[in-house]
VEXKE-187756 format. One record per residue: x, y, z of N, C-alpha, C in turn; chain; residue number from 1; residue in one letter. Coordinates in pm, whole numbers, always signed. Atoms other than C-alpha are relative to their C-alpha. Layout:
N
- npx	npy	npz	capx	capy	capz	cpx	cpy	cpz	chain	resi	resn
- X	Y	Z	X	Y	Z	X	Y	Z	A	NUM	A
...
# end
This chain:
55
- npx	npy	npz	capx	capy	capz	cpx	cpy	cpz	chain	resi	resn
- +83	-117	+0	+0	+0	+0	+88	+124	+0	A	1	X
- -92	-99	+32	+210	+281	-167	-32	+120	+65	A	2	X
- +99	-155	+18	-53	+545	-168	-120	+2	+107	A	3	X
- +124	+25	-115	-323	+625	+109	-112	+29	-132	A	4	X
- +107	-4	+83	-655	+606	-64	-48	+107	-15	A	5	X
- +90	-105	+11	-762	+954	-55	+72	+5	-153	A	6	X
- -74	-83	+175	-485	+1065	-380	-31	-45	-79	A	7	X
- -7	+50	+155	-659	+821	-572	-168	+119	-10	A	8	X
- +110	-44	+45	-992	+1026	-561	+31	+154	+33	A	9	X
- -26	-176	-33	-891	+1400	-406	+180	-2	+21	A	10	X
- -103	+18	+17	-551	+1428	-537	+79	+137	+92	A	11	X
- -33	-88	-103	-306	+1633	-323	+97	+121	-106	A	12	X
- -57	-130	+113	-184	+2007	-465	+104	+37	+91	A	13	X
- -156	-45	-81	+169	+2159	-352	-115	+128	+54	A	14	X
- +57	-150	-69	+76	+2503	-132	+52	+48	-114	A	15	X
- -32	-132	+125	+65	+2803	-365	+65	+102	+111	A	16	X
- -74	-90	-104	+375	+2991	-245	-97	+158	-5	A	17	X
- +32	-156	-61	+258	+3377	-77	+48	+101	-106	A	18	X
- -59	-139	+54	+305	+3699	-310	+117	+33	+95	A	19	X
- -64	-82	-113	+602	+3870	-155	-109	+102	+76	A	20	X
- +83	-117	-20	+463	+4151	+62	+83	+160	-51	A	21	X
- -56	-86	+106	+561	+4487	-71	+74	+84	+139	A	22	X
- -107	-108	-134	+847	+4734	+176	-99	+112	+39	A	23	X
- +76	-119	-77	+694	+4919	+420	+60	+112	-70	A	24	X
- -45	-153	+89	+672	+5292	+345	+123	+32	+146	A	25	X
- -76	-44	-61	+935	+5355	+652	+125	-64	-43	A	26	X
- -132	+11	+78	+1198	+5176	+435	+22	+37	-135	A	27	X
- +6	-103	+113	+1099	+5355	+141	+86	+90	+26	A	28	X
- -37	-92	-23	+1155	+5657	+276	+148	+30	+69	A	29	X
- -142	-29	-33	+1462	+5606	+466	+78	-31	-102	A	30	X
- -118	+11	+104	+1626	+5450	+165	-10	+143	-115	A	31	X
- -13	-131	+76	+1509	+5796	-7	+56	+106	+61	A	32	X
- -75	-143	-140	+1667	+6036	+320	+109	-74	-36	A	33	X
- -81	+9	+20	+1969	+5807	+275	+54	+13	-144	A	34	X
- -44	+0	+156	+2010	+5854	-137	-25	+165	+16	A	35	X
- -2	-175	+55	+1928	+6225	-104	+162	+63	+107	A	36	X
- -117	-35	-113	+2213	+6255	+186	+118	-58	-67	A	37	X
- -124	+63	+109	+2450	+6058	-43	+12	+135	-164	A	38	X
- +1	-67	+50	+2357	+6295	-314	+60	+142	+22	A	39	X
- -50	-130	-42	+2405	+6618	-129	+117	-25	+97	A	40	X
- -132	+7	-16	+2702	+6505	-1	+73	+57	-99	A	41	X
- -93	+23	+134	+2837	+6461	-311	+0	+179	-45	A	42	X
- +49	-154	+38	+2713	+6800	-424	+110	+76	+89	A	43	X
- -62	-102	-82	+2855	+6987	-139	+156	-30	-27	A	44	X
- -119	+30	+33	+3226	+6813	-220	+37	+70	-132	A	45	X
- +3	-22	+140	+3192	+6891	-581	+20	+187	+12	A	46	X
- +11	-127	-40	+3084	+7256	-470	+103	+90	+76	A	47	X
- -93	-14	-88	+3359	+7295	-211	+121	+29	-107	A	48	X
- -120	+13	+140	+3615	+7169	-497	-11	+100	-80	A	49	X
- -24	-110	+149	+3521	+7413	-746	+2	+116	+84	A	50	X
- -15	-110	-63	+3520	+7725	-470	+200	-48	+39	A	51	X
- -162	-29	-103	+3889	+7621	-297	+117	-2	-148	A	52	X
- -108	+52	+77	+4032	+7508	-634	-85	+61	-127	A	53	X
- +79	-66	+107	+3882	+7754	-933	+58	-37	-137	A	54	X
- -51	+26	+110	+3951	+7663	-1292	+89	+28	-61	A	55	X
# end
């Protein structure tokens, strides 16, 4: 007896994996405060450079 008798009449289905769920908005947003703070970093270096050191 390989098989229990139900799979021959109500055959058995794998689980249907979960959607991901989608990133909270508080890691949204911090990964957008940390890319704008990486940005204006950059900026202010760039800005700095071209005032101490003029063309």
């Amino acid at each position: 007896m390989s098989e229990p008798h139900c799979s021959k009449c109500c055959p058995v289905q794998p689980p249907v994996p979960a959607a991901p769920e989608p990133l909270p908005l508080g890691a949204v947003v911090g990964a957008l405060l940390i890319a704008l703070a990486v940005v204006g970093g950059w900026l202010a270096v760039v800005w700095a450079g071209a005032t101490l050191f003029p063309g």
